[in-house]
C-alpha positions in Angstrom: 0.0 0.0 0.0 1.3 3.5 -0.9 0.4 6.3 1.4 0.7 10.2 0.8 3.4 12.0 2.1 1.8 14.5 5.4 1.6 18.1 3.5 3.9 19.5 6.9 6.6 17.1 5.7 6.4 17.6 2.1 6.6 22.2 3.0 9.9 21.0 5.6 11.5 19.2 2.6 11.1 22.2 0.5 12.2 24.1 2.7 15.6 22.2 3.5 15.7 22.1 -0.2 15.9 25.9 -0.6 18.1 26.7 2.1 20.9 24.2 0.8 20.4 25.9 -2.5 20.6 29.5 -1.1 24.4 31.4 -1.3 25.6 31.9 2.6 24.9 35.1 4.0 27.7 37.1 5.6 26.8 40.0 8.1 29.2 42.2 9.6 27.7 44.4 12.5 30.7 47.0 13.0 31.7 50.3 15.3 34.1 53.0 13.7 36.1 54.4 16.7 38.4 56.7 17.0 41.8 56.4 19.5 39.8 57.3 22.5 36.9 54.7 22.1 34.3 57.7 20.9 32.5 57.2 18.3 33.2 58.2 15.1 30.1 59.1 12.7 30.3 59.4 8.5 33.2 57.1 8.4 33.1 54.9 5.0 33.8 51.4 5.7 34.6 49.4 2.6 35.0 45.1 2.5 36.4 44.0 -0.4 37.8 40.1 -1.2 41.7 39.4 -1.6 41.5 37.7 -4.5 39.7 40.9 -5.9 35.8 41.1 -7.1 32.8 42.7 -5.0 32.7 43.1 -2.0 30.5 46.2 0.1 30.8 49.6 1.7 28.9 51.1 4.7 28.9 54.4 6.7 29.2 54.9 10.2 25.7 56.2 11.9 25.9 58.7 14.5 26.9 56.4 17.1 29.9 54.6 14.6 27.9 51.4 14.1 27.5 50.1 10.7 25.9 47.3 8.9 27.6 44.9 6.1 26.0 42.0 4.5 28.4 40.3 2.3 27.5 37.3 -0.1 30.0 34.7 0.9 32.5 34.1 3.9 36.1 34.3 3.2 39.2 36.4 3.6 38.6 40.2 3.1 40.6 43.7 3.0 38.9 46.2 5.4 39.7 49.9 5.0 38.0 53.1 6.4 38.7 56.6 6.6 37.2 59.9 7.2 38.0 63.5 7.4 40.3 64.8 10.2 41.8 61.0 10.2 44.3 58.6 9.0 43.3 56.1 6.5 43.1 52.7 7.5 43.3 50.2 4.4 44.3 46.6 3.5 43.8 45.1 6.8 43.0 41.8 7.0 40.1 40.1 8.1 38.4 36.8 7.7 34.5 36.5 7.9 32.6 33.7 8.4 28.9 32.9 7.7 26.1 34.1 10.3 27.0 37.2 12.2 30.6 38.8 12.4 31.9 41.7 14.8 34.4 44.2 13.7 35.6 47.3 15.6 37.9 49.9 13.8 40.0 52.4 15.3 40.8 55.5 13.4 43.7 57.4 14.6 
């Protein structure tokens, strides 16, 4: 005898289906300081891969916190600057999936 499939399993497997198909999602939930831990508002963040390619920019809020979503994990370059500051650029930083931290301190 053949039965049916329960419609809650059948919307679950779909659903495990599309999430294994979907890229990985990268977010980076950031603060832009400066050498005094105050926070430093208007300062452009930029994410970009080593091996070249996209990658994404932000600005600091009012309060230095900025939001990156990038569209895969891996090893990036992380510059910033503003007005009034030094440059930071070409640092380092790998990100994995999920949700990543990353302060920067401008001097």
């Amino acid at each position: 005898m053949l039965t049916r499939p329960h419609p809650q399993w059948r919307a679950a497997a779909l659903a495990l289906l599309i999430a294994a198909g979907a890229p990985a999602q990268v977010r980076i939930a950031g603060k832009v300081l400066d050498e005094n831990g105050v926070a430093v508002a208007g300062a452009r963040v930029s994410v970009r891969p080593e091996g070249g390619g996209a990658g994404g920019s932000a600005t600091s809020d009012p309060f230095g916190q900025f939001d990156l979503r990038l569209s895969e994990p891996g090893a990036y370059l992380v510059g910033a600057w503003r007005e009034g500051f030094f440059r930071v650029s070409g640092s380092p930083a790998y990100f994995t999936e999920g949700e990543n931290q990353l302060t920067i301190t401008l001097n």
